[in-house]
N, C-alpha and C positions, 0 to 999 in steps of 0.2 A: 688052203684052210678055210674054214664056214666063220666067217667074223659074226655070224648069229650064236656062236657059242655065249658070246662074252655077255649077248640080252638075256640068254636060258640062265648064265651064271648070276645076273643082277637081280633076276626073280629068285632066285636060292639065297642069295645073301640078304633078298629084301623079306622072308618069309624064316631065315634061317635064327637063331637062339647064336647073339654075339659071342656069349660067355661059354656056352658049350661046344656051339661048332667053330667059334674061331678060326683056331688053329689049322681046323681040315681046311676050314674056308680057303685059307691063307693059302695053304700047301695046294691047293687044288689050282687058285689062281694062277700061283706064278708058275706050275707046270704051262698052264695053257698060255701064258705068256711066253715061257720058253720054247711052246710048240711055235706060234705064233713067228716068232723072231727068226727061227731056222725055216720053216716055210718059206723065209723070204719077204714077209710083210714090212716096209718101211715104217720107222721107228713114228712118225707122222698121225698117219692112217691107224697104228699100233694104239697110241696115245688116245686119240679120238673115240676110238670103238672102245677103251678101257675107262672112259671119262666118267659113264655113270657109276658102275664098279667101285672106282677107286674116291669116289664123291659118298658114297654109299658107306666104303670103310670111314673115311672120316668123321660121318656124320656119326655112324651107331659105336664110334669108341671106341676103334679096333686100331685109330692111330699106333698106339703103343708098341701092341705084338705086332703090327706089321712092319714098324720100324727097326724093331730088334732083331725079326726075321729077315728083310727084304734088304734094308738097310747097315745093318750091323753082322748079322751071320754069313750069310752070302755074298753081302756087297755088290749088288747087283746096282750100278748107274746108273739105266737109261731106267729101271724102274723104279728107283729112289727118288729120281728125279722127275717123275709123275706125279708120285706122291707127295715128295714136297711143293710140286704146283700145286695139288687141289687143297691144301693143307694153308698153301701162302694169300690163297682165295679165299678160304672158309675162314681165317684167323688176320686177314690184311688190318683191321681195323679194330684191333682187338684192344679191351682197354687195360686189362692186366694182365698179371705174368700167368701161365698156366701151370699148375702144379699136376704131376706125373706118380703116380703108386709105383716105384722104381724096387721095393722090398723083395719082390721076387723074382728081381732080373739080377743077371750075375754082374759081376764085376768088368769083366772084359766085354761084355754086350755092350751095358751103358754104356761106357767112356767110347768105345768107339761109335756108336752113335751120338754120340753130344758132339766128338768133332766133324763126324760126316755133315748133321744137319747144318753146322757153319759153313761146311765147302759148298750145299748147298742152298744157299742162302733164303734158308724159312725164315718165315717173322722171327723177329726177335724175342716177342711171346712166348715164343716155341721152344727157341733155343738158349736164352737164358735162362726159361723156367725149366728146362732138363738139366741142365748145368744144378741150378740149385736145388732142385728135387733130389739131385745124386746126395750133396753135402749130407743132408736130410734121412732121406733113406738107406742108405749104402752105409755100411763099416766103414770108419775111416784107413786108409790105406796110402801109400804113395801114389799109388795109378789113380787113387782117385785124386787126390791133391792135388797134381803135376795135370791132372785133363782138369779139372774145375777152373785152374789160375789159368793154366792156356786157353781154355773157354771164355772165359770171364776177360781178360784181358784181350781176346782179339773182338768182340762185342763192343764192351768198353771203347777202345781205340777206331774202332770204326763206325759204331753207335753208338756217340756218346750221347745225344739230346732223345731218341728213344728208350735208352737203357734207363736215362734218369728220371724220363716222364713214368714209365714204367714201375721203376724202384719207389718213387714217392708216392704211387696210387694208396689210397685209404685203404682202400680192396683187396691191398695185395697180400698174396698167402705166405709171404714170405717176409710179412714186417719185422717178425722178432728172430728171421735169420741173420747170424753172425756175419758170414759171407757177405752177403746183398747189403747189412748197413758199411762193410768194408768196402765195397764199391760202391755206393751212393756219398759217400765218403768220398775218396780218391777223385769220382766224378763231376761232385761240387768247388773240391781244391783246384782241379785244372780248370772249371767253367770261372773260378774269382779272378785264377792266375791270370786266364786270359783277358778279362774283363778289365784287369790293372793296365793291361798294355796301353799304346798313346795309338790314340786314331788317328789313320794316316787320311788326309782328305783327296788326296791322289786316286785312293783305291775306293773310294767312296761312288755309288752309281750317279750319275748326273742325270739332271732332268730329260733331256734328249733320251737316254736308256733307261730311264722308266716307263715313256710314253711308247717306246719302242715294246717294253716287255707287256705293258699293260695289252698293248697290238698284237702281239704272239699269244697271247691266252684266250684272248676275245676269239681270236684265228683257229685256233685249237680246238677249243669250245663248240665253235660253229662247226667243225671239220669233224667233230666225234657225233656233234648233232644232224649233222646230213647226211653221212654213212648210216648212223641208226634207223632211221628214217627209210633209207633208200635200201636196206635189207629189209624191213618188216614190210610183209604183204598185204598188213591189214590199215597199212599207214593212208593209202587213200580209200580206205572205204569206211572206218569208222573214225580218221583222227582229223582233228581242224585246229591248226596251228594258229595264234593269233603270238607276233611280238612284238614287244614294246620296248624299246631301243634307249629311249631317255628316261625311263618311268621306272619307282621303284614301289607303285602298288596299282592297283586293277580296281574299278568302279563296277560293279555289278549291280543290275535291276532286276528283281522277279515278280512278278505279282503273286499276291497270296490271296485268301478269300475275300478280304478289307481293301486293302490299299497295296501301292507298289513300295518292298521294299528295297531300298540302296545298303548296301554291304561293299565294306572297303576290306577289300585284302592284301597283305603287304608281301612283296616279290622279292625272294632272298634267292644266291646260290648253294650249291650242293655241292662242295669239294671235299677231296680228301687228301692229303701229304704222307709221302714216303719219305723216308731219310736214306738216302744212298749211301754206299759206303764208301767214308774217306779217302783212302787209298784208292778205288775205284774210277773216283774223279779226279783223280791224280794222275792218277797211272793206271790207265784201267789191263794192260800186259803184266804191271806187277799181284795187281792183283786178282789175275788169274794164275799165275804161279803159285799165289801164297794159299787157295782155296783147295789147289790140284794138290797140294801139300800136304795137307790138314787131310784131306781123302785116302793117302798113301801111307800117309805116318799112322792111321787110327789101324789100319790092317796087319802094321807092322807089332 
């Protein structure tokens, strides 16, 4: 198969009208994904050559309908699963919940997309804010009840300090939802419960394993910073690295038309935290079971 299809298809969706061609879009992709896949092309190389494509749907809003389609109608895995990567990159650092126009998606699409996107672990952005856009949007019904609490409750239980940084955003579109103040609620009662407990000084990290961890970051750090470095081609021709190891700002001299001036700039990091989930770190075999779950039961 000509893996240039998938560039000719990136100019069509980068030149194409989201709201009217859509849907062809859609349908035309994942044929040629499904050509792709029979061909024999590893799922890899697959993923790669479909990176702009599916960076493309996310960006112009086509998330939605290709979740409903890709995700919920079909069921198709290893492509849902694309898409919830470009989706987990474009939304990794997101500051509130995303609210979804769910009005004219059916009943049975939603809900099995709210529990899909948990099996595949999008931001929680994502998939709490589809969970609450259902309550919102959707007639109330049991399927939707019984998919919002199992939504809502396995999010909760595995993200609970995301869910509530989330839930208490100023921002969020979902402040005078009934639902969301019922789990920011439930959220806060187990963050005091636990808070009541007595600290055990046993379990507590000792000096020794902080100096150790502060050692593994610094390690890390450097190891993401010389990889970068030693992929880019343009790193020895235009960059000049200067570091300061004890210093937490930088002295600069320039001369300007009059005199030289000194300008102090202050040297901060750039991090950013994930919350993994619970169970994960626990038992990362259970919960794989419990995701594979939630993927099987939505089709049921």
């Amino acid at each position: 198969m000509d893996m240039m299809r998938f560039n000719d298809f990136y100019l069509r969706l980068y030149k194409g009208d989201a709201k009217q061609d859509g849907p062809a879009i859609l349908e035309d992709f994942y044929t040629l994904w499904r050509e792709a896949e029979n061909s024999g092309v590893d799922a890899e190389s697959l993923r790669e050559e479909a990176k702009g494509v599916l960076q493309r749907i996310v960006a112009k809003d086509l998330f939605l309908l290709a979740a409903c389609e890709w995700i919920g109608t079909k069921g198709h895995f290893k492509l849902g699963k694309a898409l919830a990567h470009e989706v987990s990159v474009h939304y990794l650092q997101q500051p509130e919940l995303l609210k979804f126009a769910l009005s004219e998606t059916t009943e049975e699409c939603a809900t099995t997309v709210a529990r899909r996107l948990c099996a595949l672990d999008v931001p929680v952005a994502v998939s709490l804010g589809w969970a609450l856009s259902m309550s919102e949007d959707l007639p109330p019904s049991q399927l939707i009840a019984s998919t919002i609490a199992k939504v809502t409750n396995f999010l909760a239980t595995e993200h609970p300090a995301t869910c509530k940084r989330l839930l208490e955003s100023k921002s969020s579109p979902f402040a005078d939802s009934q639902v969301a103040q019922q789990i920011a609620e439930r959220l806060a009662t187990e963050l005091n419960a636990l808070e009541a407990l007595p600290q055990l000084v046993e379990l507590q990290m000792s000096s020794e394993m902080r100096r150790s961890f502060r050692y593994l970051r610094r390690s890390e750090n450097r190891a993401v910073t010389e990889q970068a470095q030693g992929e880019s081609f343009l790193a020895d021709m235009f960059m000049l690295s200067e570091h300061f190891k004890y210093s937490n700002q930088v002295a600069l001299e320039h001369q300007n038309d009059q005199q030289t001036v000194e300008t102090i700039i202050p040297m901060f990091t750039q991090e950013m935290s994930v919350e993994l989930p619970q169970t994960w770190i626990a038992d990362p075999l259970l919960y794989g079971h419990m995701v594979m779950n939630l993927w099987k039961e939505a089709g049921q």
